[in-house]
LOROGU-752728 format. One line per field, with one value per residue: residue number from 0; residue in three letters; z, x, y of N, C-alpha, C, O, CB in turn. Coordinates in steps of 0.001 Angstrom, whole numbers, plus 500000, padded with zeros to 6 digits. Glycine has a CB too. Example, Ala and Ser with C-alpha at 12.3 -4.5 7.8 and 13.67 -1.06 7.14 Angstrom:
<sites>
n (0 | 1)
res (ala | ser)
nup (507800 | 507080)
neast (513190 | 512850)
nnorth (494310 | 497750)
caup (507800 | 507140)
caeast (512300 | 513670)
canorth (495500 | 498940)
cup (507800 | 507870)
ceast (513200 | 512900)
cnorth (496700 | 500030)
oup (508465 | 508039)
oeast (514236 | 513409)
onorth (496681 | 501138)
cbup (509046 | 505725)
cbeast (511308 | 514084)
cbnorth (495527 | 499402)
</sites>
This chain:
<sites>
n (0 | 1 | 2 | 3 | 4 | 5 | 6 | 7 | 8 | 9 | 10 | 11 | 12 | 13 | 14 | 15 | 16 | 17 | 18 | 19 | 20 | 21 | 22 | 23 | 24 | 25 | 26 | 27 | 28 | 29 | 30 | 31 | 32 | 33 | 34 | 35 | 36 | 37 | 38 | 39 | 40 | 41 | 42 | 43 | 44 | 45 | 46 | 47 | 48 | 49 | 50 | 51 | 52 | 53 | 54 | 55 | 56 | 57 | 58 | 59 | 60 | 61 | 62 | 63 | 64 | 65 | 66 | 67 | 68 | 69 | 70 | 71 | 72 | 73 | 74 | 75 | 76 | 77 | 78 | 79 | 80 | 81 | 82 | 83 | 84 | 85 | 86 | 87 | 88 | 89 | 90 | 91 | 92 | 93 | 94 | 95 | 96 | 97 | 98 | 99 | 100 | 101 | 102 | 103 | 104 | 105 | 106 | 107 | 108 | 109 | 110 | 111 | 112 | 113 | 114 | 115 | 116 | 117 | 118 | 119 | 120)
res (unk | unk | unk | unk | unk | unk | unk | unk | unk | unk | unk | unk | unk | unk | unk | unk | unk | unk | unk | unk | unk | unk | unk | unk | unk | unk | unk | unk | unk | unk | unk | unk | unk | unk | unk | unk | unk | unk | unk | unk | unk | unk | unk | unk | unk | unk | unk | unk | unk | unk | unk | unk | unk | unk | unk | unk | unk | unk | unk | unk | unk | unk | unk | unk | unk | unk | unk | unk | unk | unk | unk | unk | unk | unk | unk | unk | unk | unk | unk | unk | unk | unk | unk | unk | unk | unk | unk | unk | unk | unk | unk | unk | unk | unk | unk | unk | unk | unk | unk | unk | unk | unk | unk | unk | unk | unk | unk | unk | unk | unk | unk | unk | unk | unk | unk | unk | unk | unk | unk | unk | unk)
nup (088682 | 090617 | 093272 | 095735 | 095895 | 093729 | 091790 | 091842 | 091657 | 088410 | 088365 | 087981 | 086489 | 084263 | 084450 | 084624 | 081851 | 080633 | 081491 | 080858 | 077491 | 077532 | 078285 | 080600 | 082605 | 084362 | 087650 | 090141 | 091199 | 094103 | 095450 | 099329 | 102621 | 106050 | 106649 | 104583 | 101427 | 098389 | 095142 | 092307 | 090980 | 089220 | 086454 | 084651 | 082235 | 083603 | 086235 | 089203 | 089791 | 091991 | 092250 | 092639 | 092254 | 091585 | 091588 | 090496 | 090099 | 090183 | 089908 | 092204 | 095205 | 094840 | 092211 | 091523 | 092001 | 094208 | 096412 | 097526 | 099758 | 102393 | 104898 | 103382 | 101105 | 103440 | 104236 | 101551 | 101278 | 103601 | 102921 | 100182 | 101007 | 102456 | 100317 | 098918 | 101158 | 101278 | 098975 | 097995 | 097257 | 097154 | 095866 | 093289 | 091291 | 091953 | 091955 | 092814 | 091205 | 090195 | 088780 | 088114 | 087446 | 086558 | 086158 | 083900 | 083184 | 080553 | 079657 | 080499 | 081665 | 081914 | 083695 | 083750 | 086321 | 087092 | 088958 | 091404 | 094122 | 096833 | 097583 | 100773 | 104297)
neast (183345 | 181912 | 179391 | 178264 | 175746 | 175130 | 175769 | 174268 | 171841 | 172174 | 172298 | 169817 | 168304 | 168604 | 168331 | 165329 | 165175 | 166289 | 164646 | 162152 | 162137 | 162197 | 159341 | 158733 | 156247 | 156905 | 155771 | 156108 | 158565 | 161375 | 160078 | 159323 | 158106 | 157805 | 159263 | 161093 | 163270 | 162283 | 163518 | 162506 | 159173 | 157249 | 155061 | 155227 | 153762 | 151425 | 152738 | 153433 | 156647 | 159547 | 162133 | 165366 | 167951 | 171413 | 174625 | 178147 | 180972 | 183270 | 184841 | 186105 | 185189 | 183678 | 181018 | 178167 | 175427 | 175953 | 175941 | 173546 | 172382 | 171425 | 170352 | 169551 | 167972 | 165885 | 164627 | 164086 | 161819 | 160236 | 159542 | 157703 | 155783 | 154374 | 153716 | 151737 | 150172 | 149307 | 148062 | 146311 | 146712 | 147608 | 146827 | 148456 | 150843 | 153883 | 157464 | 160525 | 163408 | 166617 | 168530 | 171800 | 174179 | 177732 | 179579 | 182741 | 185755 | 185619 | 183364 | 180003 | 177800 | 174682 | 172806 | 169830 | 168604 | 166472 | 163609 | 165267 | 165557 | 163523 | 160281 | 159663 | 158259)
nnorth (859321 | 860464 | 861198 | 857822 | 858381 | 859448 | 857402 | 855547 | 856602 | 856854 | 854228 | 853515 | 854737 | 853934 | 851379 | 851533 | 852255 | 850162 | 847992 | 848798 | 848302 | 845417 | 845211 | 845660 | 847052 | 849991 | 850825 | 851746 | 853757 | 853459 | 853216 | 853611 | 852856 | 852279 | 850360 | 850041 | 850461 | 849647 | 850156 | 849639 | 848710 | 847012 | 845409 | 842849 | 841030 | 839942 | 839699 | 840758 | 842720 | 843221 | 845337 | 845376 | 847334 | 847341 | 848942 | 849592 | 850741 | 848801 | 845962 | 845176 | 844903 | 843221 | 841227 | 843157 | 841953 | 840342 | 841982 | 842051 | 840867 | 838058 | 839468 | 841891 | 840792 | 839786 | 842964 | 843542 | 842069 | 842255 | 844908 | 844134 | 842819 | 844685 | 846365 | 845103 | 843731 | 846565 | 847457 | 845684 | 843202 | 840615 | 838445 | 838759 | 837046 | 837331 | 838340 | 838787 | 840428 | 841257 | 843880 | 844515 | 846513 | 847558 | 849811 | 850470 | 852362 | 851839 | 850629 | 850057 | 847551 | 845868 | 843491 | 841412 | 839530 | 837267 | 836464 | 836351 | 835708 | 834280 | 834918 | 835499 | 834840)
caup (088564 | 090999 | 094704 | 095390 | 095545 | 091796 | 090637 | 092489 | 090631 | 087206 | 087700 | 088606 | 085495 | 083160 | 085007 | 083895 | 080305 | 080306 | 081372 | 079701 | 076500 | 078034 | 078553 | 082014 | 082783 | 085341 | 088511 | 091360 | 091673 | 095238 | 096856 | 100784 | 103695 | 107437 | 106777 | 103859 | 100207 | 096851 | 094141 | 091443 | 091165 | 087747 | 086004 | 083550 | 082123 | 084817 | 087671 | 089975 | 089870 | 092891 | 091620 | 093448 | 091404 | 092160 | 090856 | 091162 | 089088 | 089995 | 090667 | 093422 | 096264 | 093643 | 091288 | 091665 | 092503 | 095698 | 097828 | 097990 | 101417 | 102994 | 105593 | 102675 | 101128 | 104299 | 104095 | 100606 | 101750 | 104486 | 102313 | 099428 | 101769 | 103036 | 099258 | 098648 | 101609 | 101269 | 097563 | 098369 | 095536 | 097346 | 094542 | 092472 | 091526 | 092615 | 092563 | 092785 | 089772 | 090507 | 088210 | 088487 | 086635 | 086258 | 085030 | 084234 | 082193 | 078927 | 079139 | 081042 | 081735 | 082617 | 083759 | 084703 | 087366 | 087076 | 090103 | 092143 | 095318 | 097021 | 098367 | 102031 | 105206)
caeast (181940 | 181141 | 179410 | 177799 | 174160 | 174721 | 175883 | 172912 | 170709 | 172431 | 172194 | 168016 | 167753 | 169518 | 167768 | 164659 | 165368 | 167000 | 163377 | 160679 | 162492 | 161936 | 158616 | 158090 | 155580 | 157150 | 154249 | 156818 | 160266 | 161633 | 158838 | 159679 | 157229 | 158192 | 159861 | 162557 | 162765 | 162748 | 164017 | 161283 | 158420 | 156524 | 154246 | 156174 | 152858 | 150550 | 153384 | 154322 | 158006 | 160295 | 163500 | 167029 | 169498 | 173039 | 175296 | 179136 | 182154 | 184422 | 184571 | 187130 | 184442 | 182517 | 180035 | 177017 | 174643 | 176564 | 175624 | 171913 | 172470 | 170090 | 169754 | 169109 | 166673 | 164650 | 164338 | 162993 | 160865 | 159080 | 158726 | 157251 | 154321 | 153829 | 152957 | 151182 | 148576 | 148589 | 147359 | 145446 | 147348 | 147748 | 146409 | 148868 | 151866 | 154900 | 158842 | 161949 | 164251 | 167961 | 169314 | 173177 | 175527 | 178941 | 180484 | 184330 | 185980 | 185373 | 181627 | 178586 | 177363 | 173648 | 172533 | 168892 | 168212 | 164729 | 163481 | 166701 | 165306 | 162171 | 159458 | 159266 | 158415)
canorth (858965 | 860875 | 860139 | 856686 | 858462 | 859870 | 856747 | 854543 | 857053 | 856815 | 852697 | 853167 | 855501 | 853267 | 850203 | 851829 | 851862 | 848758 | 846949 | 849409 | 848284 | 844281 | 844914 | 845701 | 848771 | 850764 | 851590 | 852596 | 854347 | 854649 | 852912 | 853871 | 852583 | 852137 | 848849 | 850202 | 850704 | 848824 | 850942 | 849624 | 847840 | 846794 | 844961 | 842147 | 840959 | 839780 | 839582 | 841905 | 842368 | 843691 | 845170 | 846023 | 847671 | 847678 | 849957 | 849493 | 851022 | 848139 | 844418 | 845207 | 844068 | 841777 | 841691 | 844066 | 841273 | 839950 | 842705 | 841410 | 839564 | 837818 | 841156 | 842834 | 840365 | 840211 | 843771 | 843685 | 840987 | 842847 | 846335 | 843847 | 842563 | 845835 | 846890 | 843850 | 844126 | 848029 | 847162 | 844143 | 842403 | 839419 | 836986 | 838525 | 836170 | 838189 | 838023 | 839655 | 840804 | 842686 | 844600 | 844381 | 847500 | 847656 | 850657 | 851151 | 853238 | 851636 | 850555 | 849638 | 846403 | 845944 | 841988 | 841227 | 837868 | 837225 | 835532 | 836427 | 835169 | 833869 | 835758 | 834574 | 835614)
cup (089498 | 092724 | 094901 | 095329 | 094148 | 091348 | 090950 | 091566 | 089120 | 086940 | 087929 | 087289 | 084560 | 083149 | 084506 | 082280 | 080046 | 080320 | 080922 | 078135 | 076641 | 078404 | 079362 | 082155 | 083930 | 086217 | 089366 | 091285 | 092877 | 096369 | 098276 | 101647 | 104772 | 107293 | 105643 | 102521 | 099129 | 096225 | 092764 | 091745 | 089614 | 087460 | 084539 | 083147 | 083025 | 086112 | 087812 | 090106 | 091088 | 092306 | 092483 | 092132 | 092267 | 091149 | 091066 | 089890 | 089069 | 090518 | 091799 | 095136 | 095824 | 092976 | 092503 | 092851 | 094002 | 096600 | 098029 | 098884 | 101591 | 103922 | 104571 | 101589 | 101826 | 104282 | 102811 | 100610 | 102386 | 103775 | 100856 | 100062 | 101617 | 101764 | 098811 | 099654 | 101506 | 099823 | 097274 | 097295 | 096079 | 096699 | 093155 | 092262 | 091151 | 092210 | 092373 | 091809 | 090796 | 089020 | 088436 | 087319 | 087402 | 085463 | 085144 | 083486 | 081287 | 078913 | 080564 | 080685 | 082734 | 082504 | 084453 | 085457 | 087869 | 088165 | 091229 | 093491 | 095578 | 097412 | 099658 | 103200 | 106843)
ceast (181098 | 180516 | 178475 | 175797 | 174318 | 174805 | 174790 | 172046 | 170864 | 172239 | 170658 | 167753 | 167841 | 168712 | 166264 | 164288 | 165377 | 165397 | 162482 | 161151 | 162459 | 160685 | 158395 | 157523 | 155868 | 155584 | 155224 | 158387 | 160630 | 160405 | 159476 | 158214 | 158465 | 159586 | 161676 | 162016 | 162590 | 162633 | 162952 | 160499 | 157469 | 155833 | 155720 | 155081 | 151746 | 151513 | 153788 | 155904 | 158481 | 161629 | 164385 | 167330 | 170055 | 173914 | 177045 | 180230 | 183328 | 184181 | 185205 | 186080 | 183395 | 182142 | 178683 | 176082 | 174374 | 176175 | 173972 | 171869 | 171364 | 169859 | 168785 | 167996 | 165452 | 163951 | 163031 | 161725 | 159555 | 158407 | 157618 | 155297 | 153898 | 152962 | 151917 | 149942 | 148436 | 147812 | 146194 | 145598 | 148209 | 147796 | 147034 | 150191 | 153113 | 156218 | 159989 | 163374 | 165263 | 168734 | 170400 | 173704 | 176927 | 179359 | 182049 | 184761 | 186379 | 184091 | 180703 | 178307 | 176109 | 173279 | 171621 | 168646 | 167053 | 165041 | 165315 | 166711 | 163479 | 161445 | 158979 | 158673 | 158905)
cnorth (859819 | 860347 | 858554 | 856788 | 858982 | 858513 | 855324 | 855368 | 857156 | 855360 | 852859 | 853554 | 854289 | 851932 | 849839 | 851106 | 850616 | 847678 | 847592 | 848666 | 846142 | 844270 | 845584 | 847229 | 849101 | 851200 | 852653 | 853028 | 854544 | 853884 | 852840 | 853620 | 852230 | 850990 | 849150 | 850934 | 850150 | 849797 | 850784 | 848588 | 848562 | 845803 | 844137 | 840940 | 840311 | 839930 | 840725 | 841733 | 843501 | 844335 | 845518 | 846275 | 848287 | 847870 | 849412 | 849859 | 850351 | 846821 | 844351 | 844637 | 843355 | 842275 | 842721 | 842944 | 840525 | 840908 | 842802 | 840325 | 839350 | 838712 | 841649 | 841805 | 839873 | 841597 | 844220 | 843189 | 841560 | 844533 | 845401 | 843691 | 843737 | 846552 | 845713 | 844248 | 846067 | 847781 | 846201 | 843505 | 841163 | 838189 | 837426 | 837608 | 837971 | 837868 | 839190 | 839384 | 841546 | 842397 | 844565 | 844801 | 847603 | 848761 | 850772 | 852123 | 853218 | 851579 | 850197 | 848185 | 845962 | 843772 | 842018 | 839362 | 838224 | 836223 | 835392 | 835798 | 834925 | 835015 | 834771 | 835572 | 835445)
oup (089347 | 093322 | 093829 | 094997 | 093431 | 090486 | 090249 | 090650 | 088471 | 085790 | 088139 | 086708 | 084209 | 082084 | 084144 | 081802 | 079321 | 079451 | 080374 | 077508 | 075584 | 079030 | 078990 | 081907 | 084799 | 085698 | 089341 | 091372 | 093246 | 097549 | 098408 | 101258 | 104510 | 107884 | 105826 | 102354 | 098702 | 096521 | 092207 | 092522 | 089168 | 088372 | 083886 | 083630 | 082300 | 087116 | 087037 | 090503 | 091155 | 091758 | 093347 | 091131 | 093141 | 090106 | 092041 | 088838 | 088407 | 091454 | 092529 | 096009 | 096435 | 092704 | 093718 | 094077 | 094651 | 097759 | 098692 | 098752 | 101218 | 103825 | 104737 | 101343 | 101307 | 104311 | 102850 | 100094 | 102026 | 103993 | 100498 | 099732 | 100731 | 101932 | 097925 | 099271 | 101704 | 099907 | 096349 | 096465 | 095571 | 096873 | 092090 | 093361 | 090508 | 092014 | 091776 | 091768 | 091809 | 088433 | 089665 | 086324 | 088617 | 084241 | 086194 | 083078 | 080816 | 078213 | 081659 | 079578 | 083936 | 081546 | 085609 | 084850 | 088687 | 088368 | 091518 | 093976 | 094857 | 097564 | 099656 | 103089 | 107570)
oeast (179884 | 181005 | 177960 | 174935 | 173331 | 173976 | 174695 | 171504 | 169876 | 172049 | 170273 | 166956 | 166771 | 168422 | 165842 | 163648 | 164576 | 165095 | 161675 | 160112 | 162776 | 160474 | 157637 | 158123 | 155161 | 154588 | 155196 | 159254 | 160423 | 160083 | 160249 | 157228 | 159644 | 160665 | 162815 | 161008 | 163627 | 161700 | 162614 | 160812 | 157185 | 155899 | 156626 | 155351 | 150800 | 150926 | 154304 | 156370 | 157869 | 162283 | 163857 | 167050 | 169810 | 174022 | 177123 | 180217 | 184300 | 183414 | 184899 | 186640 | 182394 | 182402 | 178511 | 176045 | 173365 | 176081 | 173396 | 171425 | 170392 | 168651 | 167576 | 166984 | 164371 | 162721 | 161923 | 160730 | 158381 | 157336 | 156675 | 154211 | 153081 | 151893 | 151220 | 148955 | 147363 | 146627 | 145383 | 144721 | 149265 | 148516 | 146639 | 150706 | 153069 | 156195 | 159999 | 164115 | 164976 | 169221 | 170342 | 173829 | 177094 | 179486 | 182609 | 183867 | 187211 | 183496 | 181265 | 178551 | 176254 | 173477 | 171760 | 168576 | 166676 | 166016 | 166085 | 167766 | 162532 | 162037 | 158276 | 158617 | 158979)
onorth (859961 | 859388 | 858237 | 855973 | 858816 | 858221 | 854317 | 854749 | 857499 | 854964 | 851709 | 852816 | 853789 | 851388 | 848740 | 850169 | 850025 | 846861 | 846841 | 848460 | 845596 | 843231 | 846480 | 848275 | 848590 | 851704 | 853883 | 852158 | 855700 | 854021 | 851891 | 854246 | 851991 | 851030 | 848719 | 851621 | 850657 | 850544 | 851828 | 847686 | 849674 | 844979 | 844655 | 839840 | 840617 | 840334 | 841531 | 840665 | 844567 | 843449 | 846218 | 845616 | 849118 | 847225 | 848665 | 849220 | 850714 | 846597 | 843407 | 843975 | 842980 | 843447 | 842820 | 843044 | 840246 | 840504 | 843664 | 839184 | 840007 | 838929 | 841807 | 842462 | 839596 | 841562 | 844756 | 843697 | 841476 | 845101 | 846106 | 844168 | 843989 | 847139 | 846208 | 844875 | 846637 | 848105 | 846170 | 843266 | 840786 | 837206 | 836951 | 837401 | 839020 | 836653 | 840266 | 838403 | 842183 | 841431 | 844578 | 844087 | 847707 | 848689 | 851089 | 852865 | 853993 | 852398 | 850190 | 847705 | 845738 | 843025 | 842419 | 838293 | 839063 | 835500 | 834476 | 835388 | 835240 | 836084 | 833760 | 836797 | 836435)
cbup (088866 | 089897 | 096004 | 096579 | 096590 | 090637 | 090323 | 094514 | 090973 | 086890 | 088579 | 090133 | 085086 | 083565 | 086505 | 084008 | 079705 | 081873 | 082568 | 079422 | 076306 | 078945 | 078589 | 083300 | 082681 | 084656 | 089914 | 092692 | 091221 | 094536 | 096722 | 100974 | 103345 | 108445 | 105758 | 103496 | 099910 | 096106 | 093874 | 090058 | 092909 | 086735 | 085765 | 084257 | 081276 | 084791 | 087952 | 091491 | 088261 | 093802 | 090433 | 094488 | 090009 | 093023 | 091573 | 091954 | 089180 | 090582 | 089906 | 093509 | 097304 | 093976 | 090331 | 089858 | 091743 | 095804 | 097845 | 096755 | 103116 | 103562 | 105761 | 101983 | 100694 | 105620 | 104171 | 099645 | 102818 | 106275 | 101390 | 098944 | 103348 | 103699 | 098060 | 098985 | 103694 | 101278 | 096725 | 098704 | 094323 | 097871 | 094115 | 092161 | 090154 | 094060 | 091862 | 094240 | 088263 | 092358 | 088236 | 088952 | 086483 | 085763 | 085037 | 084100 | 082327 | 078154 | 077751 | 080411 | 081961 | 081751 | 084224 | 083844 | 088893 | 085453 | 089138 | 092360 | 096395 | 097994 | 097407 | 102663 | 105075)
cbeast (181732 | 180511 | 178724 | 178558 | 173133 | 176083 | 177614 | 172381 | 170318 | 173697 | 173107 | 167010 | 168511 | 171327 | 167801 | 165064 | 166537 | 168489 | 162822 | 160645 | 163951 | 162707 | 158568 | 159287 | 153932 | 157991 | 153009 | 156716 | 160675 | 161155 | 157981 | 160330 | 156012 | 156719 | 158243 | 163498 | 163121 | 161902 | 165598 | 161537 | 157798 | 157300 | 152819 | 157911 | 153025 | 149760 | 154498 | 153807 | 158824 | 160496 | 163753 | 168426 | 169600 | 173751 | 174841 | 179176 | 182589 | 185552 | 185063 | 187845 | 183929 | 181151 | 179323 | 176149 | 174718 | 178158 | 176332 | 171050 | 173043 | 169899 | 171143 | 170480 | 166763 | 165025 | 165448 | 163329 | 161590 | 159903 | 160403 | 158226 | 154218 | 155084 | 153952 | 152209 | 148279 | 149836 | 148331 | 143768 | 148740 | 147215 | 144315 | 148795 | 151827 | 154844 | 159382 | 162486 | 163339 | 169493 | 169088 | 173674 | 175047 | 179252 | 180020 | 185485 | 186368 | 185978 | 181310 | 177386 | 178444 | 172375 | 173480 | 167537 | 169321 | 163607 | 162934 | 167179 | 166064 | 162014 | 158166 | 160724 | 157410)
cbnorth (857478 | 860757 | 861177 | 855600 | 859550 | 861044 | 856431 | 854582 | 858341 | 857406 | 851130 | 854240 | 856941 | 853086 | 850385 | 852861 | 852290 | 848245 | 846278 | 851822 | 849443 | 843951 | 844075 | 845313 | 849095 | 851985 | 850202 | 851700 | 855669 | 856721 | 851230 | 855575 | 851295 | 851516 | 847297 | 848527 | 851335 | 847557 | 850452 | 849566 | 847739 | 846733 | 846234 | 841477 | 840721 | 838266 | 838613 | 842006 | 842498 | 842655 | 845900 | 844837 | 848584 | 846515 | 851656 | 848083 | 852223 | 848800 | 843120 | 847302 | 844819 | 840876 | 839974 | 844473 | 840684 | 839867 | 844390 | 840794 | 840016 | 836557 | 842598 | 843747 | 839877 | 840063 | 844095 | 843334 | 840069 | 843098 | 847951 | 842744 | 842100 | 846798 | 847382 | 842403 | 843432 | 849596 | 846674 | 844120 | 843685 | 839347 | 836741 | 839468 | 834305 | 838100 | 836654 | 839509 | 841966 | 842349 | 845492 | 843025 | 849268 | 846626 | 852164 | 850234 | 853858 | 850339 | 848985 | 850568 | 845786 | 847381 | 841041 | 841856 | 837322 | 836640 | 833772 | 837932 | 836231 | 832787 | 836369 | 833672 | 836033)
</sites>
């Protein structure tokens, strides 16, 4: 497959697709501020959506979705604000989506979890 930054960027691409074709209008790829990154962020008709995708070519240390710790959903947490008052899109309703791929070497397996966690702070 390859190293684990190709195949993080083959599950974002794919992750893509997978929700333009669900609706959701892509704004951000990659969004990076001080605080971290979230990988997308979209529009899924009035709400702002947050996304993680996680990539993984084997269940051997779980599913995909499991490695969204609470570390790592504080993180998202504090880069979400950060786009939120940089936007002043405060009064929009908000949440956080992950993406969770699986590839082996028969197929692909894409699973979206709407509302995957809270938005806190």
């Amino acid at each position: 497959m390859g190293s684990r930054i190709e195949m993080g960027k083959r599950g974002e691409k794919l992750a893509i697709g997978f929700l333009k074709k669900l609706r959701y209008k892509i704004l951000e790829k990659n969004f990076r501020c001080k605080f971290g990154e979230i990988d997308i962020i979209a529009l899924q008709g009035n709400t702002l959506v947050f996304v993680e995708v996680k990539t993984r070519s084997s269940l051997e240390y779980g599913c995909p979705q499991a490695s969204v710790t609470a570390r790592k959903r504080y993180q998202l947490t504090k880069v979400a604000f950060f786009y939120l008052q940089k936007n002043r899109l405060f009064d929009r309703a908000a949440r956080f989506d992950v993406v969770a791929i699986e590839f082996d070497s028969r197929e692909k397996r894409i699973e979206l979890i709407r509302n995957a966690f809270e938005l806190s702070r």
